[in-house]
C-alpha positions in Angstrom: -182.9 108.6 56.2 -185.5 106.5 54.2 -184.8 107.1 50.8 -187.5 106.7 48.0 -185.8 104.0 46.4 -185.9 102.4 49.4 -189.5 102.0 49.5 -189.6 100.7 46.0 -186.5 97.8 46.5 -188.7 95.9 48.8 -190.7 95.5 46.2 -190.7 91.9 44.7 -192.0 90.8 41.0 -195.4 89.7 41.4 -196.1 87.7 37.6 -199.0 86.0 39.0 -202.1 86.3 36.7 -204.5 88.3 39.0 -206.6 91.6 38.0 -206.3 94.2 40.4 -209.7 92.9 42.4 -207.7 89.6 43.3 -205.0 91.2 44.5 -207.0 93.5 47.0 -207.5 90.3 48.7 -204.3 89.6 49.4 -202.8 90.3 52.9 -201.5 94.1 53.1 -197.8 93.2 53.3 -198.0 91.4 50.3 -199.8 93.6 48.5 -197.4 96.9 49.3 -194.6 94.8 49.0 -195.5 93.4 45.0 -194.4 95.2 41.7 -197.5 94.4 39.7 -200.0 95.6 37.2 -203.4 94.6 36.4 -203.7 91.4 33.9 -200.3 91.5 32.9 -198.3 88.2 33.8 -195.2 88.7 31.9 -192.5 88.8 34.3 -189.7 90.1 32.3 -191.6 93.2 31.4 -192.4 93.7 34.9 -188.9 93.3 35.8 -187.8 95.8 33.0 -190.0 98.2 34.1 -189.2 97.6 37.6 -185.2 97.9 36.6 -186.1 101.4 34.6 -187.9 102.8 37.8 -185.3 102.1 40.0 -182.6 103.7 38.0 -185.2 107.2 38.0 -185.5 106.7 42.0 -181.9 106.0 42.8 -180.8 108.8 40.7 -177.9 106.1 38.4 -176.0 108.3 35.7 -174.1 107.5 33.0 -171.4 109.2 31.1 -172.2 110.0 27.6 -169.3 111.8 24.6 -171.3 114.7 23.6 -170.4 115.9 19.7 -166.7 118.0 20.9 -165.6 114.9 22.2 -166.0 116.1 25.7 -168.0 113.4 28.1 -170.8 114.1 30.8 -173.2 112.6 32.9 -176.9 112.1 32.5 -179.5 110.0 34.1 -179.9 106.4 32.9 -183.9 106.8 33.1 -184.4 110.8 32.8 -188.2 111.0 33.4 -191.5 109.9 32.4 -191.2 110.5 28.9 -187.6 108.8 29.1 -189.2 105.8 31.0 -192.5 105.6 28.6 -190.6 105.4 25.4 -188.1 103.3 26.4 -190.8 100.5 27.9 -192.7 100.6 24.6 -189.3 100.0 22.7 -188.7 96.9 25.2 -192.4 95.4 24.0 -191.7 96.2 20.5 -187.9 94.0 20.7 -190.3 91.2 22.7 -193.1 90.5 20.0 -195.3 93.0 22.7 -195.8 96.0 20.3 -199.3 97.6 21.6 -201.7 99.3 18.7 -200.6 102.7 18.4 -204.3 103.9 18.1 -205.3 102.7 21.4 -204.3 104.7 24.6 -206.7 103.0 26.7 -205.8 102.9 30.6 -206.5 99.1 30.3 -203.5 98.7 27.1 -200.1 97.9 28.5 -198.3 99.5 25.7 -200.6 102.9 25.8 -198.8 106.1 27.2 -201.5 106.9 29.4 -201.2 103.2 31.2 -197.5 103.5 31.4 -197.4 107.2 32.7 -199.8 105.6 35.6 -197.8 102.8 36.2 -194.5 105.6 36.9 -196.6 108.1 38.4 -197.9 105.7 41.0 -195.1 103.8 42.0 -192.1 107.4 42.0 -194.9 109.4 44.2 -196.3 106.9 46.6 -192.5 105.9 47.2 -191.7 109.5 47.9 -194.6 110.3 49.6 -193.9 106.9 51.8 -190.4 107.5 52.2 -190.7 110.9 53.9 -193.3 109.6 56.0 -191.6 106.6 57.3 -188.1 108.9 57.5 -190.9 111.3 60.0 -191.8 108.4 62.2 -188.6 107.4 64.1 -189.4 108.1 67.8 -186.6 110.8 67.5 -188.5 112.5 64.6 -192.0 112.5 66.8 -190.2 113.6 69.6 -189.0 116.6 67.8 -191.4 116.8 65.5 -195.0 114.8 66.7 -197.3 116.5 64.1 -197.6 116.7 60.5 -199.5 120.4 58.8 -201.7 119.8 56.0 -200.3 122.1 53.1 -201.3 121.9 49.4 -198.3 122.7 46.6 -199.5 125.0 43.6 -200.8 123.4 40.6 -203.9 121.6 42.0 -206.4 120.1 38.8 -209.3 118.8 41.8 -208.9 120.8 44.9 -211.6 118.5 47.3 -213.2 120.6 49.9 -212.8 118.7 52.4 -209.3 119.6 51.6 -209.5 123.1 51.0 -211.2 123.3 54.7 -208.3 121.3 56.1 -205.8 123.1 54.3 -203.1 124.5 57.2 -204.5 121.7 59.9 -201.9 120.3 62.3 -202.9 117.0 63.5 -200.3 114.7 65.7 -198.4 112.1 63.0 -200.2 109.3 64.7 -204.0 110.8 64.5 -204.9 108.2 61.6 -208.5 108.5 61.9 -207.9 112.1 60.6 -205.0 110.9 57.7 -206.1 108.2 56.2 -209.9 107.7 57.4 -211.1 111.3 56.2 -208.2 113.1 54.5 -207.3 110.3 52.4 -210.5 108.7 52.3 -211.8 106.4 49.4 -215.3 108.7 49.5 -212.9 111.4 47.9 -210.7 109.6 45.7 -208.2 108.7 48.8 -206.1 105.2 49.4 -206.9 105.0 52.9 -203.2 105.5 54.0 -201.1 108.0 56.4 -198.6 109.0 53.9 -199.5 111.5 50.7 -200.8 110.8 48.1 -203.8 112.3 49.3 -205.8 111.4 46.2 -204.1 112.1 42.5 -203.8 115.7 41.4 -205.3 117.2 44.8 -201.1 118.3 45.3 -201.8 117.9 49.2 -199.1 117.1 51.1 -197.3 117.5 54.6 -195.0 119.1 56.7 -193.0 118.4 59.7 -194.6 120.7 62.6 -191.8 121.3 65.9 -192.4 120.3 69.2 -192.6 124.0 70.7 -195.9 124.5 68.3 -197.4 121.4 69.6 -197.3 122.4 72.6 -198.5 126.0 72.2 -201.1 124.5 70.2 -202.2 122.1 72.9 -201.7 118.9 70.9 -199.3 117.7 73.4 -198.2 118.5 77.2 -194.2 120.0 78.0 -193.6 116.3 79.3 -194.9 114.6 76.3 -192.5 111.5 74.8 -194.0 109.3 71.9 -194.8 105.9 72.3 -195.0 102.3 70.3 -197.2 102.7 66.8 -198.1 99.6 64.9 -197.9 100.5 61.5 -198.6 96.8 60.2 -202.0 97.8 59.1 -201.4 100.1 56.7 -201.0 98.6 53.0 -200.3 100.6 49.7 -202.5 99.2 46.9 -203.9 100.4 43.1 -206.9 101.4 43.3 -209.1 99.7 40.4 -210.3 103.5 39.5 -207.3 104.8 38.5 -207.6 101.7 35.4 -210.9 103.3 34.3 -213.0 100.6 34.6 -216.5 99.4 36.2 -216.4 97.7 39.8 -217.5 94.0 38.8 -216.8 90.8 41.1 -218.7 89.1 37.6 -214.9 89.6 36.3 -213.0 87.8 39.0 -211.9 84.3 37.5 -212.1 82.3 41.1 -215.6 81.7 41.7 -214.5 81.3 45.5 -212.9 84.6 45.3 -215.9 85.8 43.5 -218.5 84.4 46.1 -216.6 85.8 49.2 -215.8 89.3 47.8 -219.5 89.6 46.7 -220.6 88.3 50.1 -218.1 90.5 52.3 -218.8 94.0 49.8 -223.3 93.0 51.0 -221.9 92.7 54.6 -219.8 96.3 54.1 -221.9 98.1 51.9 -225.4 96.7 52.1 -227.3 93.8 50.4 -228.1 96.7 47.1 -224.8 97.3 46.6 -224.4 94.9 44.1 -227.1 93.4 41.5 -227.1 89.9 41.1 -224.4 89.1 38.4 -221.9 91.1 40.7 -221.4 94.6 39.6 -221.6 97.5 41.6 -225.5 98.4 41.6 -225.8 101.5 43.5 -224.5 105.3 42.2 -221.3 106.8 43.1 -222.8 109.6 45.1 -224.4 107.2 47.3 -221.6 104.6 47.3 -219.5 107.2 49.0 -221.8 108.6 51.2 -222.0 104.5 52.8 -218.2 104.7 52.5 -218.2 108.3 54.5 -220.9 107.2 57.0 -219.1 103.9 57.9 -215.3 106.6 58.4 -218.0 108.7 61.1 -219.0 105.7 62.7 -215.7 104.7 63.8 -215.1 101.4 61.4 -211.3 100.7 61.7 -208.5 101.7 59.2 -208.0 98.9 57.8 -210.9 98.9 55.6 -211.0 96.3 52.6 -208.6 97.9 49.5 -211.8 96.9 47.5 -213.9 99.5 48.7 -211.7 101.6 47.3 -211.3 99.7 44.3 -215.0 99.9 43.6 -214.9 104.2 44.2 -215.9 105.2 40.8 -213.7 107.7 39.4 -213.7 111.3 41.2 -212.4 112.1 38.0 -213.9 110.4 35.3 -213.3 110.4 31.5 -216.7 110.5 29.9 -215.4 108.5 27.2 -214.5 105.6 29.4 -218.8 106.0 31.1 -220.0 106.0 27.4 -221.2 102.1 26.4 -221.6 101.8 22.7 -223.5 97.9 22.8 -221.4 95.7 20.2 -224.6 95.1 17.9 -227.9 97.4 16.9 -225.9 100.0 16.4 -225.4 101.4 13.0 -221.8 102.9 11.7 -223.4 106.1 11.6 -224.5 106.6 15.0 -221.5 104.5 16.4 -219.0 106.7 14.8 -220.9 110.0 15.7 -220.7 108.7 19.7 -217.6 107.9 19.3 -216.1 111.2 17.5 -218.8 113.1 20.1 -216.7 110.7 23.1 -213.4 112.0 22.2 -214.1 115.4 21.4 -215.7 115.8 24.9 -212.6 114.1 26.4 -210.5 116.2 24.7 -212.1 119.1 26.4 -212.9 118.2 30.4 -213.0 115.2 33.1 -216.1 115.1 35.1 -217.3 113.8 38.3 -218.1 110.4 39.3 -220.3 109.1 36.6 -222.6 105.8 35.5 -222.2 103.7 32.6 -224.4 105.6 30.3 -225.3 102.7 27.8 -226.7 104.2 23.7 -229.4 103.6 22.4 -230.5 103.8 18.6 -233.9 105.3 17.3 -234.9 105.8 14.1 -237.8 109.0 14.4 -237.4 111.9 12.6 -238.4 113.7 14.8 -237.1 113.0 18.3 -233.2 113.5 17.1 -231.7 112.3 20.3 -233.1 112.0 24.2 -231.6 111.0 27.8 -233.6 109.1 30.4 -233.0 110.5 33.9 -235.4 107.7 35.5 -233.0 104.8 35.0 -229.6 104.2 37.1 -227.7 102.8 33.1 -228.1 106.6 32.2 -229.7 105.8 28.9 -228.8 108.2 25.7 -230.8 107.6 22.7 -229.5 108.8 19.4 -231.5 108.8 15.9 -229.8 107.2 13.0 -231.9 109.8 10.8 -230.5 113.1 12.2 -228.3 115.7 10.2 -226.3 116.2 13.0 -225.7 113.4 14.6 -222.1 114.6 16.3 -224.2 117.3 18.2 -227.4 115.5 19.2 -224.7 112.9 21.2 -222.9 116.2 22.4 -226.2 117.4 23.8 -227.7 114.3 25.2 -223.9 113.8 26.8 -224.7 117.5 28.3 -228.0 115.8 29.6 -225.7 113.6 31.1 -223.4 115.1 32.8 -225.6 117.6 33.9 -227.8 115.3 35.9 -224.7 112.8 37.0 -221.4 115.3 37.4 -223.1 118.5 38.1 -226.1 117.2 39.8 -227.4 115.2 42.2 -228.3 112.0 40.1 -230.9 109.8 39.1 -234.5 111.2 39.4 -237.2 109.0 41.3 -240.4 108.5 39.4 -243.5 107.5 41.7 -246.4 106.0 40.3 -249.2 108.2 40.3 -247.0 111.5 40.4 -248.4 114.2 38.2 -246.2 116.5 35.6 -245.8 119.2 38.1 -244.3 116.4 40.2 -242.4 115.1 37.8 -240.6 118.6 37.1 -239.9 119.5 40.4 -238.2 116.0 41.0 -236.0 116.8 37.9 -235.7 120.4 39.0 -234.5 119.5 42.6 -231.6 116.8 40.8 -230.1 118.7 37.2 -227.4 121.0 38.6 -228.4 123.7 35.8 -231.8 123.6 37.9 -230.3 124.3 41.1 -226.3 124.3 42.0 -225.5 127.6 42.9 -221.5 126.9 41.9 -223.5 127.2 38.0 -225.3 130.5 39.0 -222.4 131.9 36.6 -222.6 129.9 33.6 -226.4 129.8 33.7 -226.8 133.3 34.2 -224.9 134.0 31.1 -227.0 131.7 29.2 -230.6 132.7 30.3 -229.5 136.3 30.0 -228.0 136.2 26.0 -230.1 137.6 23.0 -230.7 134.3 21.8 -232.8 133.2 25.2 -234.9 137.1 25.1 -235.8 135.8 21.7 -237.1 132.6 22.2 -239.4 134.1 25.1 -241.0 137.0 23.2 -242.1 133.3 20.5 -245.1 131.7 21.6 -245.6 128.2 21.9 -244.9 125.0 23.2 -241.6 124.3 21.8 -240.1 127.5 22.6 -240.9 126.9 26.3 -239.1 124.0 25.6 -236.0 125.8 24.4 -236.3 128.0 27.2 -236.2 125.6 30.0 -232.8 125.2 32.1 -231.9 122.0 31.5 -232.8 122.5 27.7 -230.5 125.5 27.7 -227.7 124.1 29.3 -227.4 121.2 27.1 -227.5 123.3 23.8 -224.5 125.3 25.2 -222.6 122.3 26.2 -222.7 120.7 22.9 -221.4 124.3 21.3 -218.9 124.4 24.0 -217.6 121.2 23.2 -217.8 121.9 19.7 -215.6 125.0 19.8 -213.3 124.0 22.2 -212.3 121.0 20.8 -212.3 122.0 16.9 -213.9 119.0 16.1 -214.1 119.7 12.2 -217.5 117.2 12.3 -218.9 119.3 15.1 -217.9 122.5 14.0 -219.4 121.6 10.6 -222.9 120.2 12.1 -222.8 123.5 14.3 -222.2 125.9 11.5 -225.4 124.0 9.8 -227.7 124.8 12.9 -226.6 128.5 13.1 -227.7 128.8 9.5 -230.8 127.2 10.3 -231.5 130.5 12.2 -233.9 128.3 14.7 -232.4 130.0 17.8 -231.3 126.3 18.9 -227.5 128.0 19.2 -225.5 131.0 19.9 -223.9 133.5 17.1 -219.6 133.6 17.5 -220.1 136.6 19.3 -222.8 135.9 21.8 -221.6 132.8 23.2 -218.1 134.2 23.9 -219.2 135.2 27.8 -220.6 131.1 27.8 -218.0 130.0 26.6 -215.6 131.3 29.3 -218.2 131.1 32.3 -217.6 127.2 30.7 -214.0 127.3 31.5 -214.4 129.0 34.8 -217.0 126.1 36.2 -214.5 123.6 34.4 -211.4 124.8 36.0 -212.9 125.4 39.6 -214.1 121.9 39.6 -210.9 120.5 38.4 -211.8 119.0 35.3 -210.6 121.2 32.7 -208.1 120.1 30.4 
């Protein structure tokens, strides 16, 4: 019997200072077989954390004298928690002490990088080791199928998933495993053995021989054969770092110049603008990735395509590009707060860069440009409330990017009934019918019967879907963070009595159709 730990102790310290992209040029043996993480060439931190994950997967104890007197055993490493504070009290004793303020995926020292860093390597070593222990030729014999089955708890149920869910397929059907259940195109690694994608909680199960049979899968006199497994190799994923595809960031300019040249070949001369970053959006990236899966391209697809998969859960925070200059405090800070809070609240779909923008009108508080692929939010340095104007043009956002379809095309020569319908057929508040809910209770509130009894230009405005939807978000994210800023800018607008927001009362039913969207799309906090 394989046992997780196993899996992890052929593992060797890889120091070597290579970013994630390098590395997903390395062979596949190499790769699976490396303890590693991103930009970090410090090899006895590697090997301390390496040390503290072994004791967690070989179970080690210790015995400790408890208070009576009276000794027990505990675990030397006792869990995440266990495992995170101890590696930041090893950095602090080696001059490594990270800035407690920043939990960035890409700081060493942050708890969310260093809950990754156990998550990744404890579950793909279990979900390896029971695969491997499955594939003896005495296991297939016995048991020659696995049954797709998903444990409770599930943040991002994919439906490609939810329509496999209960599927027996034989172990060694890896078009079906890794190709489409475990493809990059929905957050997948491209390997046989769980994970299937973080926080989906699929899994399998050993299926007998006598249901294979009934099922058809196999014939009474069926005996496994040979499987060559060599082709299957376990890397990161360069999503799961929050960060932007870019071969610009690859040091090597020989590594640079054939990754660039091999991603064209794969994915298509567009795929990549001419400085090296990914230049097309993630809804289309994966459609090239699923098309190439249907057309029969082998397994052993380059680990980069999956590196360059943007986020299937993204934090908007991480998508949000404040430039370094021509931006004032004001508006930087209000981005920023208006960043958190929304983070604090959800994850999203696969998103852009969105990259801000500073105005200084009076009038125009904030706006988002659906034309452009850099998803550009422009926020007025003279607006009262400028924690909610970035709340609402974020709403913009994510309502053309997560809940929609993306980017709008604009045609020369097309006229403004054009140009509506082209936004109307890509804003999910326009058009999903998974929002039916959420914008049902919006168009049918008080506030919305008021504003269509006003005449006037602006109050068709206020009317519109898109409008609508926005307004709500930023309240939503107001409340349900308890921002003090936001909830402070929102009071302001209520008293206003411009019928721009909802009363306490009335936004109750929005505020849980919200949650409801939120939570069946996986992304609720």
């Amino acid at each position: 019997m394989i046992r997780p730990v196993d899996i992890f102790r052929r593992k060797k310290i890889d120091a070597r200072p290579m970013s994630t992209r390098e590395r997903a040029m390395l062979p596949a043996a190499e790769r699976v077989n490396s303890i590693f993480t991103a930009d970090t060439e410090k090899a006895s931190l590697l090997q301390r954390l390496a040390n503290m994950l072994d004791d967690f997967l070989a179970g080690k104890r210790q015995e400790i004298i408890l208070p009576d007197g009276t000794s027990t055993t505990v675990g030397v490493m006792q869990g995440k928690a266990d495992f995170i504070a101890k590696a930041r009290g090893f950095m602090a004793a080696e001059g490594m002490t990270p800035d407690a303020r920043d939990n960035h995926i890409t700081n060493i020292g942050a708890r969310s990088r260093l809950a990754l860093i156990f998550d990744t390597y404890t579950r793909s070593c279990y979900g390896q080791a029971r695969w491997e222990s499955g594939m003896t030729p005495e296991k297939r014999h016995a048991y020659p199928a696995w049954r797709f089955v998903r444990h409770p708890g599930a943040r991002m149920p994919r439906p490609l998933h939810v329509l496999h869910e209960g599927a027996v397929r034989l172990k060694t059907d890896f078009q079906f495993w890794a190709v489409e259940m475990n493809s990059p195109a929905i957050g997948g690694f491209l390997l046989p053995w769980p994970l299937y994608g973080f926080n989906s909680w699929m899994d399998i199960e050993s299926v007998s021989r006598a249901e294979c049979i009934r099922a058809g899968l196999i014939g009474p006199n069926w005996t496994p054969g040979p499987v060559d497994l060599s082709q299957f190799g376990a890397t990161l994923p360069e999503r799961l770092m929050n960060r932007s595809a870019s071969v610009q960031k690859i040091k090597d300019p020989a590594l640079a110049a054939r990754l660039r040249e091999s991603l064209k070949k794969r994915l298509g001369a567009d795929a990549l603008d001419r400085d090296g970053r990914l230049a097309i959006p993630a809804r289309e990236l994966a459609q090239r990735m699923q098309q190439q899966a249907e057309e029969g391209s082998p397994v052993d697809v380059l680990p980069v395509q999956m590196m360059l998969n943007m986020d299937m859960v993204s934090k908007v925070g991480d998508k949000i590009n404040i430039p370094a200059s021509g931006i004032s405090g004001k508006v930087r800070g209000a981005v920023s707060r208006a960043a958190r809070s929304v983070d604090a609240v959800h994850t999203d779909g696969p998103l852009p860069q969105a990259h801000i923008r500073q105005t200084s009108s009076p009038q125009l508080l904030g706006s988002f440009n659906p034309w452009e692929k850099d998803a550009p939010i422009a926020i007025s340095s003279a607006g009262k409330h400028p924690d909610l104007t970035a709340c609402h043009e974020i709403g913009h956002y994510v309502d053309l990017w997560g809940l929609g379809k993306g980017q709008c095309h604009l045609t020369p020569g097309m006229i403004p009934s054009e140009i509506e319908t082209e936004k109307r057929s890509k804003y999910g508040s326009e058009h999903s019918l998974e929002m039916d809910e959420l914008m049902s209770a919006i168009m049918e509130s008080t506030t919305l019967a008021a504003i269509r009894n006003i005449p006037g230009r602006y109050y068709r405005y206020l009317e519109s879907r898109r409008e609508c939807f926005a307004r709500a978000y930023a309240q939503f994210i107001a409340v349900e963070s308890r921002d003090k800023t936001l909830i402070k800018q929102l009071n302001r607008q209520r008293q206003e009595r411009n019928l721009t927001q909802w009363t306490i009362k009335e936004f109750k039913p929005i505020r849980n159709a919200f949650r409801n969207l939120f939570r069946k799309k996986g992304w609720m906090k």
